[in-house]
DRENDO-1510 file (C-alpha; in Angstrom, 1 decimal, always signed):
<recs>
REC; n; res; u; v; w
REC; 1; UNK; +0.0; +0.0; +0.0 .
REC; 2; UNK; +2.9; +2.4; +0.9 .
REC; 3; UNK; +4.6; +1.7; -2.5 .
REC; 4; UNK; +1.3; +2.5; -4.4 .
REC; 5; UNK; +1.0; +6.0; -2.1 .
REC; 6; UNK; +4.5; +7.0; -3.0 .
REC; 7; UNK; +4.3; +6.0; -6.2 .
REC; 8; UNK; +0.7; +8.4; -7.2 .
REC; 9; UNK; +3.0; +11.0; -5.4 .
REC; 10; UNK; +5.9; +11.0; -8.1 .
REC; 11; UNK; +3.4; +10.5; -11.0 .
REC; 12; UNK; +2.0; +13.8; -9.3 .
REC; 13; UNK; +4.9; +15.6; -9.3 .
REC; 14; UNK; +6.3; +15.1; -12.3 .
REC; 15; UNK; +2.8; +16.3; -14.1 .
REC; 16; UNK; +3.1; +19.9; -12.9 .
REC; 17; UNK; +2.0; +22.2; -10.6 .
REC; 18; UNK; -1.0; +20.1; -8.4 .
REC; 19; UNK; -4.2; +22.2; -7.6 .
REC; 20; UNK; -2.9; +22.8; -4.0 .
REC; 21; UNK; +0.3; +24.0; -5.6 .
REC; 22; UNK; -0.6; +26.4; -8.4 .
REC; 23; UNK; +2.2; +27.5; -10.8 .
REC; 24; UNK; +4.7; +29.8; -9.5 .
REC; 25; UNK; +5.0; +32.9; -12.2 .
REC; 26; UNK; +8.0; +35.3; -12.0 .
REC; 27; UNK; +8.0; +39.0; -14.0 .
REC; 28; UNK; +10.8; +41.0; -14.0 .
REC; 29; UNK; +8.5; +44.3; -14.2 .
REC; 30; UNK; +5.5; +45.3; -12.9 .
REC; 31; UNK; +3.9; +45.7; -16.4 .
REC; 32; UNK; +4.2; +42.2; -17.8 .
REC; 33; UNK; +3.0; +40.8; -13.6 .
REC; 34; UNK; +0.1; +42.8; -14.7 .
REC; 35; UNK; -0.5; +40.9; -17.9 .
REC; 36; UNK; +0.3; +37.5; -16.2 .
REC; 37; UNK; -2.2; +38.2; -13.7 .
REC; 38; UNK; -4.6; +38.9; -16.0 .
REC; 39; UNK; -4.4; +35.7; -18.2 .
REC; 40; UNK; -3.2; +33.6; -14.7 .
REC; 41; UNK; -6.7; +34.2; -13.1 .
REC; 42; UNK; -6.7; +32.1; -10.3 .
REC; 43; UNK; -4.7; +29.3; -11.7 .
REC; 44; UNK; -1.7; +31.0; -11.3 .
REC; 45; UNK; +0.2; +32.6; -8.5 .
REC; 46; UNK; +2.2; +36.1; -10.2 .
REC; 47; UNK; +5.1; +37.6; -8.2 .
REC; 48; UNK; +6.9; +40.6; -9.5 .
REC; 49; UNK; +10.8; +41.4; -8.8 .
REC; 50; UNK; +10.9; +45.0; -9.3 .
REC; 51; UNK; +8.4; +47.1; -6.7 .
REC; 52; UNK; +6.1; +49.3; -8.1 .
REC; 53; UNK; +7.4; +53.2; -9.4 .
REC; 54; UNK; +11.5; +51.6; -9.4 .
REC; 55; UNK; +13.2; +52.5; -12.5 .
REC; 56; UNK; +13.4; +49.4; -14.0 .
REC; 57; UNK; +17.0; +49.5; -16.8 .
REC; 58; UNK; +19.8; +48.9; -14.0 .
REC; 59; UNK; +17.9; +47.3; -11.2 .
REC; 60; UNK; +19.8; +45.4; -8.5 .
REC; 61; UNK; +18.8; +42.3; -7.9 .
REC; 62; UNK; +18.8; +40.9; -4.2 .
REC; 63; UNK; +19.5; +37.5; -2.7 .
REC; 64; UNK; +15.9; +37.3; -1.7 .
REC; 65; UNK; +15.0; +38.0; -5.5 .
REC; 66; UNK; +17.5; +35.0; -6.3 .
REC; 67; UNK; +15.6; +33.2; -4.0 .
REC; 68; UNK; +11.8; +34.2; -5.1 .
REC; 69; UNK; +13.0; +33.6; -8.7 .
REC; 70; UNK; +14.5; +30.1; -8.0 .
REC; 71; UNK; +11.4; +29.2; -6.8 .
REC; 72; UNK; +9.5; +29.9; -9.4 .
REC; 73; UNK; +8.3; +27.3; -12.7 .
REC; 74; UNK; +8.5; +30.1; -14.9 .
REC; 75; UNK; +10.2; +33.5; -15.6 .
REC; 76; UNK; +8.7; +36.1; -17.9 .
REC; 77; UNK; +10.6; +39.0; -19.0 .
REC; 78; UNK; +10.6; +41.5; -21.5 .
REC; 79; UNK; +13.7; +41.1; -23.5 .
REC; 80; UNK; +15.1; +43.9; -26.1 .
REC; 81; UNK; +17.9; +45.2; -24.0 .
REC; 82; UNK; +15.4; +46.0; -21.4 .
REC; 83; UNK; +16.6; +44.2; -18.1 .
REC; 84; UNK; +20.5; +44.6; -18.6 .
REC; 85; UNK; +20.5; +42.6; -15.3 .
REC; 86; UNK; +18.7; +40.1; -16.5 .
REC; 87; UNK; +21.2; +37.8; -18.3 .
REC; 88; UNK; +23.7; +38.0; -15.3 .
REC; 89; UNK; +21.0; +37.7; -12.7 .
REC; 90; UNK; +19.4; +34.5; -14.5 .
REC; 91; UNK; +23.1; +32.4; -14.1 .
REC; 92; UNK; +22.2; +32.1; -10.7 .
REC; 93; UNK; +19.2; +30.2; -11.2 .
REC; 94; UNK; +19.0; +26.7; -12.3 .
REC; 95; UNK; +15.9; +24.8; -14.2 .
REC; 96; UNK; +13.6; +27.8; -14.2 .
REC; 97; UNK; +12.3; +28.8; -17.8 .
REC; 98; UNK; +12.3; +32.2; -18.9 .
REC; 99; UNK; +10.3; +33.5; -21.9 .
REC; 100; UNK; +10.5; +36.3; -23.4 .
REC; 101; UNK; +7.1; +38.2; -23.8 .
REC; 102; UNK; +7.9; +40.6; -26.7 .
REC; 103; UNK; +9.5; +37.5; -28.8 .
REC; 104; UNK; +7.5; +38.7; -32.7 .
REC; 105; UNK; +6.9; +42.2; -32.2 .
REC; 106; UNK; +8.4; +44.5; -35.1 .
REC; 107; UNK; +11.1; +46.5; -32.6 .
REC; 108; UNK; +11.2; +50.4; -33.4 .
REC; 109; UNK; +15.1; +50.9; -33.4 .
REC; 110; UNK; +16.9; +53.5; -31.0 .
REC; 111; UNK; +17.5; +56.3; -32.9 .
REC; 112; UNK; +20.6; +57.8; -30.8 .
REC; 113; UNK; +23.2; +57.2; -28.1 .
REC; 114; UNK; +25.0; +53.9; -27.4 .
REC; 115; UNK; +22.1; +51.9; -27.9 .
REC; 116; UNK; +21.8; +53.5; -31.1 .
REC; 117; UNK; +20.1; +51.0; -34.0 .
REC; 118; UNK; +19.6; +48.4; -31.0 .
REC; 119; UNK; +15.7; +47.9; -30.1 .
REC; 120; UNK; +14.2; +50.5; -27.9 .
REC; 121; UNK; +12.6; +47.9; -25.3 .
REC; 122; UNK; +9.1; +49.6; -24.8 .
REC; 123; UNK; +6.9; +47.9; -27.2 .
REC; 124; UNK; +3.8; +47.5; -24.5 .
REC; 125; UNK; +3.4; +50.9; -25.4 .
REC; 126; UNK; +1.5; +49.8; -28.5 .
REC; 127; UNK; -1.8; +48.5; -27.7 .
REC; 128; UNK; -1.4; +46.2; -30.8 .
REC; 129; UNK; +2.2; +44.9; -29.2 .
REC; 130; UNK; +0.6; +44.2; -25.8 .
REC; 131; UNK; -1.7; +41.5; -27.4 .
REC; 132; UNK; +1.5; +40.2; -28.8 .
REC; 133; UNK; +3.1; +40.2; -24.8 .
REC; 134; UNK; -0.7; +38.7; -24.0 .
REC; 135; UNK; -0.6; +35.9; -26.3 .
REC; 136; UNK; +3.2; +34.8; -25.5 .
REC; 137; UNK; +2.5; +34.9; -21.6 .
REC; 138; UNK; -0.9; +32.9; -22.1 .
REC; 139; UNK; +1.6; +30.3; -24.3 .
REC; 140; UNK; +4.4; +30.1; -22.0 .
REC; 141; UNK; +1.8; +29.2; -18.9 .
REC; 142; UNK; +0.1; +26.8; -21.1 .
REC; 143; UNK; +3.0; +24.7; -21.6 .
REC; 144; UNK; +4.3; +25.0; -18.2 .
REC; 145; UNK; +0.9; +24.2; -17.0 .
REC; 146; UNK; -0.9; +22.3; -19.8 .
REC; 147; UNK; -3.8; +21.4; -17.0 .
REC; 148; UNK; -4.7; +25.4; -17.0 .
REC; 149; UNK; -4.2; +25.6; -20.9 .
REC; 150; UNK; -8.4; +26.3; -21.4 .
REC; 151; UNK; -8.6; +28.5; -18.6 .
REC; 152; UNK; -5.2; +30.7; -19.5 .
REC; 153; UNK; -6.4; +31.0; -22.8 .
REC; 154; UNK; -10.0; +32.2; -21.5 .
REC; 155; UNK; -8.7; +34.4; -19.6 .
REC; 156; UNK; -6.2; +35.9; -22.1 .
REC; 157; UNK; -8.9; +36.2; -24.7 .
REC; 158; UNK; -10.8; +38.2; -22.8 .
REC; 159; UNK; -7.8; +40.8; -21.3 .
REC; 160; UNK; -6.7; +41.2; -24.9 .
REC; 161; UNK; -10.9; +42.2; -25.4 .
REC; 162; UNK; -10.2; +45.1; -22.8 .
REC; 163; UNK; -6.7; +46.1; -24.9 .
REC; 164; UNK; -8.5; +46.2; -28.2 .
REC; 165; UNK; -11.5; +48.6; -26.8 .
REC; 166; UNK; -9.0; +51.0; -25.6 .
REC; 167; UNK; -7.7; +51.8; -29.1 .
REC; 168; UNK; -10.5; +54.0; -30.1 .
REC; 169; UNK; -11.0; +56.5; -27.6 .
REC; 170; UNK; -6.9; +56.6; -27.3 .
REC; 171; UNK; -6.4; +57.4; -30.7 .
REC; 172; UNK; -9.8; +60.0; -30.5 .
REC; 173; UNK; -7.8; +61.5; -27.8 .
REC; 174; UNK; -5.3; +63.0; -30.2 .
REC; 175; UNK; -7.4; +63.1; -33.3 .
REC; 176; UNK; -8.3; +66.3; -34.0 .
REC; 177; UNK; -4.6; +68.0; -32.7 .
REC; 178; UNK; -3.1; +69.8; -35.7 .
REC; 179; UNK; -0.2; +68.7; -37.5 .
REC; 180; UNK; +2.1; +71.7; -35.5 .
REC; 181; UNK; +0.8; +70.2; -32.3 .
REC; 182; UNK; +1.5; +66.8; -32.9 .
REC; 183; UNK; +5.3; +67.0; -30.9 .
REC; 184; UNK; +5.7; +64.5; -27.8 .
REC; 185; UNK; +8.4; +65.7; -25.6 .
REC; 186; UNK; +9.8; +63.8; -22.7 .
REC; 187; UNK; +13.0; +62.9; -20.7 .
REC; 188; UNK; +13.7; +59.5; -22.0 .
REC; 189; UNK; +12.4; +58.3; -25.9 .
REC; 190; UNK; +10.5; +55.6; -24.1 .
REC; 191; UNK; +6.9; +56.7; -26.2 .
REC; 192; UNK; +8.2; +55.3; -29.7 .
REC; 193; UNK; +5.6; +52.8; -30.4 .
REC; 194; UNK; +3.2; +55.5; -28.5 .
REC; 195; UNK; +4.0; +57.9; -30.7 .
REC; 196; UNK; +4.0; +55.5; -33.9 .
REC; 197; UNK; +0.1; +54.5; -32.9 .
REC; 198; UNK; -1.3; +57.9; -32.4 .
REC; 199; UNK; +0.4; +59.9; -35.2 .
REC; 200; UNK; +3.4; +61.5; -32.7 .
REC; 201; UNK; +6.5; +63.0; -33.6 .
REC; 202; UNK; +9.1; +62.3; -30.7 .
REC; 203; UNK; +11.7; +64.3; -28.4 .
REC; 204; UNK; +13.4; +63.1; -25.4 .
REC; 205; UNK; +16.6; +64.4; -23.9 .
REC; 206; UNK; +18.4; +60.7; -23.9 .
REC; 207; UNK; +17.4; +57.9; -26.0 .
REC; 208; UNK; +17.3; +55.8; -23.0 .
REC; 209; UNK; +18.0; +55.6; -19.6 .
REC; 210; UNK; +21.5; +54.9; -19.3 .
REC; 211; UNK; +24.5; +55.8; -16.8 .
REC; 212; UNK; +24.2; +59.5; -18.2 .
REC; 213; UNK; +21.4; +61.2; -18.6 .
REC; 214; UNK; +20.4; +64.5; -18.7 .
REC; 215; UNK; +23.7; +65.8; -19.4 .
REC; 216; UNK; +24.5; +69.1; -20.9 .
REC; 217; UNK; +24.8; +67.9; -24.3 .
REC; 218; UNK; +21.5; +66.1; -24.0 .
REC; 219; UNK; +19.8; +69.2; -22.3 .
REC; 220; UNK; +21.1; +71.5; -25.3 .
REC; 221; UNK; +20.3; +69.4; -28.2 .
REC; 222; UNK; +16.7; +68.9; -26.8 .
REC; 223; UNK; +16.2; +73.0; -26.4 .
REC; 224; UNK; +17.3; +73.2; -29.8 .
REC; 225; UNK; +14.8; +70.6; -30.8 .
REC; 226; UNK; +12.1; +72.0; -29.2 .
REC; 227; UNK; +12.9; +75.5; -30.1 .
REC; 228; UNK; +13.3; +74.8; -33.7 .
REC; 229; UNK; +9.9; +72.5; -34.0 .
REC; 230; UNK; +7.3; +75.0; -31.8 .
REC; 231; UNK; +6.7; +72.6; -29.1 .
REC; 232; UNK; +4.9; +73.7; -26.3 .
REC; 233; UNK; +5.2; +71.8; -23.6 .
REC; 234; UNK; +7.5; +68.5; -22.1 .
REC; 235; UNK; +6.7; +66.2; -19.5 .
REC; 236; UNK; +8.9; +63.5; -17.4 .
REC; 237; UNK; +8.5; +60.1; -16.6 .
REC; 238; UNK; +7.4; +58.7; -13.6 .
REC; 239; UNK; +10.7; +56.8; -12.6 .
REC; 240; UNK; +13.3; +59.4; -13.6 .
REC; 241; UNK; +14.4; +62.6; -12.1 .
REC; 242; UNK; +11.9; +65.7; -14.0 .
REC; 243; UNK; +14.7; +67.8; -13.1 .
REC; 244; UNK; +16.0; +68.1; -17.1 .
REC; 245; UNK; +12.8; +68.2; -18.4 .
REC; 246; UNK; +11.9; +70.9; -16.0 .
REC; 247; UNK; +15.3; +72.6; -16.8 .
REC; 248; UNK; +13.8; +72.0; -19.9 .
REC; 249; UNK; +10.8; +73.9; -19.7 .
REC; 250; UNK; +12.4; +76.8; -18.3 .
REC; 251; UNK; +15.2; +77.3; -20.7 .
REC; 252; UNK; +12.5; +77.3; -23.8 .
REC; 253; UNK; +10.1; +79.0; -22.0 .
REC; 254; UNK; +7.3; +75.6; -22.4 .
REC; 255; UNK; +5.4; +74.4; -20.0 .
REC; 256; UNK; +6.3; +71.3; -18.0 .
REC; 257; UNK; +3.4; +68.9; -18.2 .
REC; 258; UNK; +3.9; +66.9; -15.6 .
REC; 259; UNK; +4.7; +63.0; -15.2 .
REC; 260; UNK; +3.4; +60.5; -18.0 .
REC; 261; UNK; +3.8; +56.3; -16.7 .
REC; 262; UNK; +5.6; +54.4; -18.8 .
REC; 263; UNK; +8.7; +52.0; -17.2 .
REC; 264; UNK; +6.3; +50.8; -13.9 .
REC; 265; UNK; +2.4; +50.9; -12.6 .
REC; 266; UNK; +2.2; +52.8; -9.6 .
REC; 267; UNK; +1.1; +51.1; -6.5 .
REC; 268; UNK; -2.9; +50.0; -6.0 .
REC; 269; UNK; -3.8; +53.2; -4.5 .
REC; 270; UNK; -1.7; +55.3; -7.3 .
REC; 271; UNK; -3.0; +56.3; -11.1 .
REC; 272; UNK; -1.7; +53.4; -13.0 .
REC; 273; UNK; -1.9; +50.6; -10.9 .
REC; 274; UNK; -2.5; +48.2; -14.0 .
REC; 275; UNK; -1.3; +48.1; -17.5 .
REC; 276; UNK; -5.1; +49.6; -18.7 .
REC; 277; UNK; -4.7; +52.4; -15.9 .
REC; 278; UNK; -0.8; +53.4; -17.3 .
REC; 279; UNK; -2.4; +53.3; -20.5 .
REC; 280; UNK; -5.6; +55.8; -20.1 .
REC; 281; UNK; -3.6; +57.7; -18.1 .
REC; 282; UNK; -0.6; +58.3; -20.2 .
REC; 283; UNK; -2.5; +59.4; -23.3 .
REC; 284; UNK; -5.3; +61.1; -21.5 .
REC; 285; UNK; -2.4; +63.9; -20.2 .
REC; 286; UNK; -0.7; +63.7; -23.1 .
REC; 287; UNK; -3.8; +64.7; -25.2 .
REC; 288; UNK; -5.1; +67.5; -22.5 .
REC; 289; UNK; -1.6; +68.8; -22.5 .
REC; 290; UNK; -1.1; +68.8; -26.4 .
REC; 291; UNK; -4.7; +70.4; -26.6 .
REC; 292; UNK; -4.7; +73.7; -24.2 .
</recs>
């Protein structure tokens, strides 16, 4: 009787996460947790590394986040040169899969800087790319969980529902702005595939967040920018300093528009505590801002 006991245990355990023990899901930023938890539902158990409003490009990883990660079954992260931490972080674990959710979307390259040409990382920005993010999370979890596979693909069908019906009234947001209106500019370029969607033309001070930023070569080209196109105002992200763009402002005598989200959701009681939130929030200042 014993042997037949042990032996239903280790046919249990090698078929995947039981019900008692649902499948242990890793993001590296708060955006694609967001997503996972979405198309996880209740199947799934979705732990993020990076807290909530942390700028996300040259995060520290802890021994604890060793540990939470090494626990995991799965690992999603976003890829593109994002997480530069990533690779070195991920030799420490051992048997843990890691996808990567924005494997198929068409990358928008950097257009300056030492990343120049490379992919600029922050595809969820497009709506259309987010379903891409959507469908890869609800394949990874499938086939690390093929017991779940109907109800991750349930669930994913009808987050990516909520993405599509945001499209419109983004895009009406911005619809009627005329052509010499039509200027985005921020600290870092991280509103490409933003900007792409909804008809944008694009200024930041860096290209990306790197070790320098907002330098006075950065600051001067973007005044020059700004002074030679007729935009009117700049606004900052929520996980960098707003101290160039505010410099910024003052220099060219624009407004400062305040902070748009971007790299992380806030926490639940902030503005963008999920991907939809960031989303509606983002373009809704934009468009007021672009408007008055």
């Amino acid at each position: 009787m014993l042997r037949i006991v042990l032996a239903s245990l280790l046919v249990v355990s090698l078929a995947g996460p039981s019900a008692a023990e649902k499948l242990r899901v890793v993001s590296t930023i708060t955006i694609v947790g967001d997503m996972a938890r979405n198309v996880a539902g209740d199947a799934a158990e979705v732990s993020t590394l990076i807290p909530p409003g942390s700028e996300i490009h040259n995060f520290q990883p802890t021994p604890s986040d060793i540990r939470t990660a090494g626990e995991a079954d799965l690992i999603l992260w976003n890829g593109m040169g994002l997480e530069v931490w990533f690779e070195r972080f991920f030799r420490n674990l051992r048997d843990v899969p890691a996808v990567t959710v924005s494997d198929g979307v068409d990358p928008i390259p950097v257009a300056s800087g030492p990343y120049e040409g490379q992919p600029n990382p922050h595809a969820w920005m497009s709506l259309s790319d987010a379903l891409i993010y959507v469908d890869n999370i609800r394949a990874a979890m499938a086939e690390a969980d093929p017991a779940n596979a109907e109800t991750y693909a349930a669930n994913a069908a009808a987050y990516s529902a909520e993405i599509e019906a945001l499209g419109a009234p983004i895009r009406a947001a911005v619809a009627d702005l005329p052509e010499d209106r039509r200027w985005l500019a921020t600290s870092e370029g991280a509103f490409s595939y933003l900007a792409r969607d909804l008809g944008l033309n694009e200024i930041s001070i860096w290209p990306i967040n790197e070790d320098s930023t907002g330098t006075p070569q950065q600051i001067r080209r973007a005044i020059d920018a700004i002074r030679e196109n007729g935009v009117e105002v700049i606004f900052s992200e929520s996980t960098v300093d707003p101290r160039s763009a505010e410099q910024v402002a003052r220099e060219t005598g624009i407004r400062y528009g305040g902070v748009l989200y971007v790299d992380s959701l806030t926490a639940a009681d902030g503005p963008a505590p999920t991907y939809l939130d960031l989303m509606r929030v983002t373009t809704a200042r934009i468009a007021e801002a672009l408007s008055e």
